[in-house]
C-alpha positions, 0 to 999 in steps of 0.5 A: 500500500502506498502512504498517504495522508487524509484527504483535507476537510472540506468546509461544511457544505449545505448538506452537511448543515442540513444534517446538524439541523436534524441532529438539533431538532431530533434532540430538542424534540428528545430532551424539550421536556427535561427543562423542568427537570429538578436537580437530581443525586449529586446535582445538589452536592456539586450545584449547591456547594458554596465552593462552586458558586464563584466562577473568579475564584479558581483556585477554590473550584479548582480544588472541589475536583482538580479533574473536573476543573473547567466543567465546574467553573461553567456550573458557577459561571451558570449559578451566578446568572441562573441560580436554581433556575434548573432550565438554564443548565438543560440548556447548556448540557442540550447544546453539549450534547448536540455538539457531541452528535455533530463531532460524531457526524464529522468523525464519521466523514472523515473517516470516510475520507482517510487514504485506506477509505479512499482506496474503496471505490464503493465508498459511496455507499457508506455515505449514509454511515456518519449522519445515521451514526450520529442520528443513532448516537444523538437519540438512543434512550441509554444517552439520558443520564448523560444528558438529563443528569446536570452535573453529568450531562456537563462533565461527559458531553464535555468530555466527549467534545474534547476528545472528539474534536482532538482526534477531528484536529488530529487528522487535520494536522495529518492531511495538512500539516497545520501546527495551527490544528495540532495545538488545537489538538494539545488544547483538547487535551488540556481542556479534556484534563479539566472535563473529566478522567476519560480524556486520558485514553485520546493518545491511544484513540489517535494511535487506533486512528493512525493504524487502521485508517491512514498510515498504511504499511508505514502505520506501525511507524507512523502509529508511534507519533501520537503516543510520542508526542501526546501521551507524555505530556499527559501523563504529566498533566495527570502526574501535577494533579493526583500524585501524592506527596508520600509518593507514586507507590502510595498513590497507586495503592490508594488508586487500586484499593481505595480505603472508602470502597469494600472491595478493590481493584482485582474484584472490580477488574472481576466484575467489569466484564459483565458489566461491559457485556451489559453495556453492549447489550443495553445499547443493542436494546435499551431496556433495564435502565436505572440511575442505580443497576444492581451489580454485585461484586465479583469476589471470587473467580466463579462461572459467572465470570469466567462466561462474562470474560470469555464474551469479551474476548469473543467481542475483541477477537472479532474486532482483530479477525475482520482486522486481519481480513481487511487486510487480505481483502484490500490486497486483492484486485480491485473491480474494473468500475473502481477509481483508480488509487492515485486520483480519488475523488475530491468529492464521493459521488452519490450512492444511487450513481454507484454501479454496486459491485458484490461485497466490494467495501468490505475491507473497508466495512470490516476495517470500520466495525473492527475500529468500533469494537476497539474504540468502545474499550479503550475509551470505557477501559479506565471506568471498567478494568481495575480501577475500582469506583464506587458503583461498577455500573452507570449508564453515563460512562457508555456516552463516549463508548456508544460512539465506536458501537454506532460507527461499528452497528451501521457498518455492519448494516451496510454490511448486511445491506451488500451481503443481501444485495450478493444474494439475491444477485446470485438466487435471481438477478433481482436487485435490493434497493441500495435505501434498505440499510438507510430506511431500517436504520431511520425507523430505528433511529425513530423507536430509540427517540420515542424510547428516550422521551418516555424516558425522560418522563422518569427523570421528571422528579426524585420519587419516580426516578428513586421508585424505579431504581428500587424496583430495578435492584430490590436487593440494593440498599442504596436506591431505598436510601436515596428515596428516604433522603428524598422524602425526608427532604419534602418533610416526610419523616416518617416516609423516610424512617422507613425507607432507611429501615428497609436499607438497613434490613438489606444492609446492616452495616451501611453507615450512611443510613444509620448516620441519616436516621440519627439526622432523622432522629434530631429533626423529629426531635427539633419538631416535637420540641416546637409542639412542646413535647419535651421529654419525646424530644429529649428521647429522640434526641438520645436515640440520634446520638446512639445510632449516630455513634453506631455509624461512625463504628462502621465509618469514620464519616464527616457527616456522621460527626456533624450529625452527632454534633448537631443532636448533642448540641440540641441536648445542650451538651455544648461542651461534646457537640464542640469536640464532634464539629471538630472531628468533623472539619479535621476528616474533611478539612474543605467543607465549611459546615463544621465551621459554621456549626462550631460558631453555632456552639459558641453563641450557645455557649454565650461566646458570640465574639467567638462565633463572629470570628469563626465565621468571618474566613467562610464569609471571606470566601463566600460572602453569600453563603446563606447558613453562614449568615443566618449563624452570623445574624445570631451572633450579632444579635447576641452582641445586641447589633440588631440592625446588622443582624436582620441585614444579615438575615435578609441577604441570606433570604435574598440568596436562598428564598426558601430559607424558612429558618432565617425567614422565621428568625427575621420575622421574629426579630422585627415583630419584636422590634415592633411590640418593643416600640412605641406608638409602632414606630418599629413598624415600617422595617416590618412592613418593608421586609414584608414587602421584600419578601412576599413569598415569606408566611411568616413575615407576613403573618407578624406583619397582620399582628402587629398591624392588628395590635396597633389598631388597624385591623382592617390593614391586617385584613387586606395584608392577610387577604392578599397574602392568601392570594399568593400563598394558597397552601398556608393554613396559617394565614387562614387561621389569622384572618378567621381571628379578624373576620366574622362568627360565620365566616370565621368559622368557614376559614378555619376549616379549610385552615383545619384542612390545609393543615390536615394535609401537610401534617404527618402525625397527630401532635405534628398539627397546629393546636391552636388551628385545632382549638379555635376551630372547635370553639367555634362548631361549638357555636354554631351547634356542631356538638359532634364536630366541636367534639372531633376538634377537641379529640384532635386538639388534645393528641396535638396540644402539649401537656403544659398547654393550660388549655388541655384539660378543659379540651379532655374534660369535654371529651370525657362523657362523665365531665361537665366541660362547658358546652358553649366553649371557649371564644376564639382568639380574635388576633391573627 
């Protein structure tokens, strides 16, 4: 074979923008539905991490992952214009995901335009092959997770873009010798470095190139260039980042049996052959699909992988024979209609001009499906061999694999298209329409983007997508887990509790759900408290500090400490809680909520100076950081600097405006503000945060009550009143405008109030009692015996015990008391 370079890259030309515009429409009709799709898993661990929300500090994003540098400087850059706004970052990863399906298209031409595909004069028939690849690639249902995963749909996508338009540049400096084209080259390289880890195989990719498609009998000379110069100055690019400074044994140990994972690098490398066999098989037919696959690990050699490595092997030793066949074939006599070699066309002609000649490709459709079957495991190697990861099966790492399985499944369509067309030549002279493979392709191309819609329907909140990862791996503690800490999210503790006791059931040493159920433990505790139970609280809180100690015996965790810390603290051991918040900063040294809790302990301990001080570095570093200004209005608030601390309180409100705790903290301090005051002059502060935060039930309802202590009830009403417009579900805003409202319709507002507040509660003592009393007394009222009696009957299980209004309620419930049957009048103040 003579040696010749790839042919120069034509510009785009009109089809070539015809075919991206059909990429951007089959995607936008995929994934138009995802822009509503919340933040899902690690979404909220990376997007919300204060460290990741200041895109000029570098250094600082650069150490929440040294690898992934340059994708989560463009999630802060997004979360300073977007915030939680979750449609903006769909929008990036659609655009990322629409240029990777580009790169494919144009990966696949030029492939077709390289000296070994120029040499087959049945080239043109292949010209289908890079736009239905892409079609495939852009719309398969396994691409989902990549996409609609934000946090994932910006590293892969990312990733993939880098190593695609590396290779794309690679060949552009090979046809002409552009230095322009090789930095862009070492750009995608470095660029890649700060994207994710699976840019580490790109030499190896541009080596795979080199040798199969544009050396020719020099290839295994001119194969060694790009690993020459490419993979040294990677290899130190890698070598700056994660070597450690014990040294590159100590790093490597840590690599291959990482101290956090149960099991290491030999189990994985015995586990991942299944996994790879999955892979392929869910790209073949897309179903089974879950955020979380049931994988066991492989601790052992056993007949489950001894079949699963035996099926690898079947796969590769195909790669390598249709290899070894295209080279056999391409030595043969080309056919009398072929191009000659030496003057290829500049531009293929039509596949409907092509005079067909029986199989005369197939070096070239061989040299392609070998290609495929190499490209998907050199570039899933790193993800799935030896290096053991925390979950050996996720459906994004299959993101840049699919790209060679699709180069390899429309070759082989073509393939299969020539050898139908040989057939039927030989059993009848009738000849197969050269638009079969093309049309078979499109229909499937059509079943995998409806495939991908329904999909992404899952993906549209955490209890379907947790749902089904439960149902798809029911022996999996981790799915249950994650859809506890959903529901303990929406306030649904109990919900929660069970779903990490069935966790637990499955998985007696799972730290994360033992440390989760002692968090679980202080916030029953924290609501029980606010209904006046004491001693329950007081019990929940022991039982956090138990089970929270239970799971730092399985795992020394930073989180657990906090957890511990938090229920001490709240058992007012401050002393114990100080030492666990301690422990905590000193296992994860970068994150500041152990800080921020350790000044908590120091305004409870009566040091606020203390607290102030702890929390200046945090919010040195990130000035809206919105706990650590709610810590630090407490603090100040303290010292007796009032108005510093309700600013701090609003800034905190204005970063976060779902922040119910400093909403309630500002509320509380302006209404005090205004009793404290005479003649109300504290009054307009309160009605200017009212005005600031419209969203806030709380700020509103100190605002009616202070307006209806100084007199103005009817301003308290229109304030109730239009409130009510814009926060429909608040039973409390309800409750407040039956105070000021007449007997009849009184009594109408503080059923539906009874109602809102039914819904929202998840227990009996979970329900607002006074919500509960004045409804009774007023069915009492109107002559509703039994349903002032089934009021007082809720009232008595929600009051606390020192509530003085109890016995009165339980005397009327007893048949043998004599409670007074006209009750007690309603509180008339909201």
């Amino acid at each position: 074979m003579t040696d010749r370079a790839p042919q120069p890259t034509d510009p785009l030309d009109g089809r070539d923008a015809l075919a991206i515009a059909g990429l951007a429409f089959i995607i936008l009709f995929i994934y138009a539905g995802s822009f509503d799709v919340p933040f899902h898993y690690d979404d909220e661990v990376v997007i919300l991490d204060p460290r990741l929300q200041d895109p000029t500090d570098i250094a600082t994003v650069s150490a929440f992952n040294r690898f992934r540098t340059i994708a989560n400087l463009s999630l802060a850059l997004q979360w300073r214009f977007a915030g939680t706004l979750t449609w903006p970052y769909h929008l990036v990863n659609l655009l990322l995901h629409l240029g990777a399906a580009s790169l494919v298209f144009l990966l696949g031409r030029e492939l077709l335009r390289t000296p070994f595909a120029l040499r087959h004069p049945a080239r043109g028939t292949l010209r289908w092959m890079p736009v239905l690849g892409a079609f495939l690639f852009a719309a398969h249902p396994l691409q989902t997770q990549a996409v609609t995963y934000i946090v994932q749909g910006r590293y892969v996508p990312s990733a993939t873009i880098c190593y695609l338009g590396g290779l794309l540049l690679y060949l552009r400096w090979r046809a002409t010798g552009s230095r322009l084209a090789f930095a862009g080259t070492s750009a995608a390289l470095v660029l890649g470095l700060g994207c994710k880890e699976i840019i580490v195989s790109l030499p190896a990719a541009l080596l795979l190139v080199e040798l199969l498609f544009v050396g020719g009998r020099s290839g295994w000379r001119r194969a060694a260039l790009p690993a020459a110069i490419f993979a040294p100055f990677l290899l130190a690019g890698i070598a700056v980042r994660y070597i450690r400074s014990d040294g590159v044994g100590a790093t490597m140990s840590a690599v291959l049996a990482p101290p956090a994972l149960p099991f290491d690098g030999l189990d994985y490398l015995r586990t991942s052959p299944g996994v790879l066999l999955d892979y392929l098989g869910m790209l073949l037919l897309p179903r089974g699909q879950s955020l979380i696959h049931d994988v066991p690990v492989r601790r052992a050699v056993d007949a489950g992988v001894v079949l699963s490595t035996a099926g690898v092997v079947a796969v590769l030793l195909v790669a390598a024979l249709l290899l070894v066949l295209s080279r056999r074939w391409s030595h043969r006599p080309e056919p009398e209609d072929a191009t000659p070699a030496s003057s290829p066309p500049s531009e293929p002609p039509s596949v409907l001009a092509i005079p067909i000649t029986p199989l005369g490709d197939r070096p070239l459709i061989a040299r392609l499906v070998s290609f495929g079957i190499f490209w998907f495991f050199l570039t899933i190697a790193l993800e799935s061999s030896f290096i053991p990861l925390l979950d050996p099966m996720v459906e994004h790492r299959v993101y840049l694999p699919s790209v060679g399985f699709f180069i390899a499944f429309v070759a082989t369509i073509a393939a299969l298209e020539r050898l139908a067309e040989a057939i039927a030549g030989r059993l009848g002279g009738r000849r197969v329409s050269p638009l079969l493979g093309p049309v078979a392709l499109a229909i499937l191309i059509a079943l995998h983007a409806a495939l991908a819609v329904r999909r992404n329907e899952v993906w549209g909140s955490w209890r379907t997508l947790w749902l089904e990862s439960v149902r798809a791996g029911p022996r999996l503690a981790k799915p249950l887990h994650n859809l506890g800490t959903g529901y303990e999210r929406e306030g649904q503790l109990e919900a929660a509790m069970a779903c990490y006791d069935r966790a637990l059931a499955i998985h007696p040493r799972y730290g994360s759900a033992w440390a989760n159920r002692s968090w679980l433990q202080t916030r029953l505790a924290r609501r029980a408290r606010r209904h006046g139970h004491e001693a329950r609280a007081r019990a929940l809180l022991g039982r956090a500090v138990r089970e929270a100690r239970r799971a730092l015996a399985i795992e020394d965790a930073a989180t657990t400490w906090n957890f511990l810390g938090l229920a001490l603290l709240d058992l007012g051991e401050t002393a114990a809680a100080t030492e666990a918040f301690r422990q905590a900063a000193t296992e994860s040294p970068g994150w500041d909520l152990p800080a921020i809790h350790l000044a908590m302990a120091a305004t409870r301990a009566g040091d606020p100076a203390a607290a102030l001080a702890r929390l200046d570095p945090i919010l040195a570093a990130t000035p809206n950081h919105p706990y650590a200004l709610l810590q630090q209005a407490r603090a100040l608030r303290a010292l007796g600097r009032t108005d510093e601390a309700n600013a701090a309180l609003a800034e905190a409100i204005d970063r976060r405006p779902d922040f119910a705790e400093a909403r309630a903290d500002l509320a509380a301090a302006l209404g005090a503000g205004v009793r404290g005051s005479e003649r109300g002059e504290g009054l307009e502060p309160l009605r200017a945060a009212a005005a600031r935060f419209p969203g806030s039930p709380e700020l509103t309802l100190a605002l009616a009550r202070a307006l209806a202590d100084s007199g103005r009830g009817d301003e308290a009403r229109a304030t109730l009143e239009a409130a009510r417009t814009r926060l429909p579900l608040e039973p409390g805003i309800l409750h407040a405008l039956a105070g000021l409202a007449p007997p009849d319709a009184s009594l109408v507002l503080l059923e539906r109030a009874a109602v809102l507040d039914r819904l929202r509660a998840r227990r009996p003592d979970e329900r607002d009692a006074d919500i509960l009393h004045d409804l009774a007394a007023a069915r009492r009222r109107a002559g509703d015996r039994p349903g002032a009696l089934e009021a007082d009957r809720a009232f008595v299980e929600a009051a606390p015990d020192a509530d003085p209004r109890r016995p009165a309620a339980a005397a009327r419930l007893d048949p043998r008391g004599v409670g007074d049957p006209g009750g007690d009048p309603p509180d008339r103040s909201p």
